[in-house]
C-alpha positions in Angstrom: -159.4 105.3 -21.0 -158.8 104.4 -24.8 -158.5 100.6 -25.3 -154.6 99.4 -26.8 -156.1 99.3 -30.2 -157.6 102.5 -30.7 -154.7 103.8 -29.1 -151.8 102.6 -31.9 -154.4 103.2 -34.5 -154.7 106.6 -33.6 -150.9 106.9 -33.2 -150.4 105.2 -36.5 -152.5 108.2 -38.4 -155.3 105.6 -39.4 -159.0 105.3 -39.8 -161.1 102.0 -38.4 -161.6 101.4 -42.5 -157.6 101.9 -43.0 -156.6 99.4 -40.2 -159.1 96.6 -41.1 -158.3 97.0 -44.7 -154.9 96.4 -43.4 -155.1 93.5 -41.2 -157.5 92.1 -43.6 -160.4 92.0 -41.2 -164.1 94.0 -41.2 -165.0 97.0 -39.9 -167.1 96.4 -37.8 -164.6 94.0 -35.8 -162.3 97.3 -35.4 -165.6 99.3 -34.0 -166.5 96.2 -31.5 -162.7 95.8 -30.2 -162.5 99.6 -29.6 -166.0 99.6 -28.3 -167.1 96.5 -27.2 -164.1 94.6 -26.3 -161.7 97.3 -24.6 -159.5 94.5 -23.4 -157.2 93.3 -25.8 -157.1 90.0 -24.4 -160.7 89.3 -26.0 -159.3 89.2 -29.7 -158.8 85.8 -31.1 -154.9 85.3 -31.9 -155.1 85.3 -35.5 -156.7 88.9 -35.5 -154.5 90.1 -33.0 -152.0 89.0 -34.9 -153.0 90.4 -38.0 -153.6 94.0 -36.2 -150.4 93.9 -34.7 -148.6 93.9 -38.0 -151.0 96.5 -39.4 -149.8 98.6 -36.9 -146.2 97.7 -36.9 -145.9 96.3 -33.3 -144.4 92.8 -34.0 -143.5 92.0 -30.4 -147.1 90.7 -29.0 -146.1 91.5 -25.9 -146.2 94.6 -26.3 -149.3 94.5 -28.0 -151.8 93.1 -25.4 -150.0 94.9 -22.2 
């Protein structure tokens, strides 16, 4: 099963380079949270944060269910 992540970003139309130009965070953190890190719970708050609003969920809630 597809990790929360990939899931909006794929639902949101964008590419791993799009979202972490986005939330302002390397690529290579997308490819380890949709790879490495499939729970969302791993993410440190301020990247969480910042991919949240990249991909329009603003209730964090939402976001790590």
């Amino acid at each position: 099963m597809e990790n929360k992540i990939k899931q909006l970003r794929i639902a949101a139309g964008m590419t791993q380079r799009e979202l972490a130009e986005k939330a302002g965070v390397n690529i290579r953190q997308i490819q380890k949270y949709e790879v490495d890190q499939p729970e969302i719970g791993n993410v440190s708050l301020r990247i969480a944060v910042a991919l949240a609003d990249a991909l329009g969920v603003y209730d964090l809630r939402e976001f790590i269910k």
